[in-house]
N, C-alpha and C positions, 0 to 999 in steps of 0.2 A: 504494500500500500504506500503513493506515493501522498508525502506531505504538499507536495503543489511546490511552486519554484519558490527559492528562499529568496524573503526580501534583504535586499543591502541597506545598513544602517549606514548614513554618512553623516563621517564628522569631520571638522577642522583640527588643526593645534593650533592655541591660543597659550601665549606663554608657555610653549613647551609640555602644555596640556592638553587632551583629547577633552573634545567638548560637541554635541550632541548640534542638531541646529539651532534648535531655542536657547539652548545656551552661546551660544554663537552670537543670535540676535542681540539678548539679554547684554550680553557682557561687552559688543556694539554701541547699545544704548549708554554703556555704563563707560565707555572711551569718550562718547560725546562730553558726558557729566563731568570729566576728567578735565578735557578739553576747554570748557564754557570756566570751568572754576577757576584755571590757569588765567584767562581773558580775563574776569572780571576784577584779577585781584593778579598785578602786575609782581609784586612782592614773593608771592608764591613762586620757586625752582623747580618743584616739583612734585607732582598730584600721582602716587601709586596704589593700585588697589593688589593687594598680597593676601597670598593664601594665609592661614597660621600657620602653615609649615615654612614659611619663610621664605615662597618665589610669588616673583614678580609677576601678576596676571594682565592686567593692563598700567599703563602709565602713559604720561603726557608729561613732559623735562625738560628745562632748558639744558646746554652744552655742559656738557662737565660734569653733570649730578649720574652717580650711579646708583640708578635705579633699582638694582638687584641687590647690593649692597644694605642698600634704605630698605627696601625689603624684608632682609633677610634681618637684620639686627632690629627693626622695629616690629618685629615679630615673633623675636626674643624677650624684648624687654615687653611688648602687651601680655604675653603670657604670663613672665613673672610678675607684672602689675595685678594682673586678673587674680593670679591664687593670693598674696598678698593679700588683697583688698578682701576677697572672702575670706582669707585665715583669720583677717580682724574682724570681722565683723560686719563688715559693708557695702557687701552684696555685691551685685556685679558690674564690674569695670566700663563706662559708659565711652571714657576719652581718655587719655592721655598725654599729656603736655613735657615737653623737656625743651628746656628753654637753656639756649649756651651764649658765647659773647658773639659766637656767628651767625645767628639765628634761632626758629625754632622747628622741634618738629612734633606735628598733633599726630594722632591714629585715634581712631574712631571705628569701633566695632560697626561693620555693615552687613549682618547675618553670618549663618551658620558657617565659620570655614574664613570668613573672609574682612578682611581692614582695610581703610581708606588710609592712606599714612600722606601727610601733605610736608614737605619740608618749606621754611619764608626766610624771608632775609632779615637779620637784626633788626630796621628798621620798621618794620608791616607794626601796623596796628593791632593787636594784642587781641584784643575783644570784637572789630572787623574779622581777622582770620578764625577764630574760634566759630564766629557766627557762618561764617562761609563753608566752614569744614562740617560745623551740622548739620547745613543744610542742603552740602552736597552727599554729608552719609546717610541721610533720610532717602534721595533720588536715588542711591545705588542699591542702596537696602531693596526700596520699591523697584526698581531693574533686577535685581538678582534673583527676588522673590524667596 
């Protein structure tokens, strides 16, 4: 008995990842949101969204920022922020902020698996960039699903 011809699943690699077409779409969507955040807010270097295992799924960079790098270490330090903040008490890790003499850099939980991590220049506006980064992890949350 035959099962009838097999259908072919087709995917992309995105970031070195297989990814299905709706996820393809999705994470499309979610290069534009990347894209629009950089524009609106000059300041910003660069807008990456990473797995928590610490690769680079999409990004939008000016020259020079490695974005795999940003990646990889801000998805280090979300995760030890994340058990941290529950060890103490206080439930789960919404942003994170680390602010140096060169700038900053936020992440921002954007669903299951995945961070919005933005790097800015010393200069940017503190509480402009916090606001831009929630409300570009709200759009990709809503993209990712």
């Amino acid at each position: 008995m035959s099962a009838g011809p097999r259908r072919k699943l087709s995917a992309r690699t995105i970031g070195g990842l297989w990814a299905r077409p709706r996820e393809v779409s999705r994470l499309a969507d979610a290069q534009s949101i990347l894209q629009q955040l950089r524009q609106r807010n000059p300041d910003i270097t660069a807008a990456v969204i990473a797995s928590t295992d610490g690769l680079a799924v999409h990004e939008d960079a000016a020259g020079g920022v490695d974005t795999e790098a940003l990646a990889a270490m801000s998805a280090d330090i979300a995760v030890r922020a994340a058990r941290m903040a529950e060890d103490i008490g206080q439930g789960a890790t919404q942003q994170l902020l680390v602010q140096s003499d060169g700038g900053y850099v936020v992440a921002s939980r954007v669903g299951d698996g995945f961070c919005l991590v933005v790097s800015a220049k010393a200069e940017a506006s503190l509480g402009l960039l916090l606001m831009s980064v929630r409300k570009a992890a709200a759009e990709v949350s809503v993209d990712l699903g």
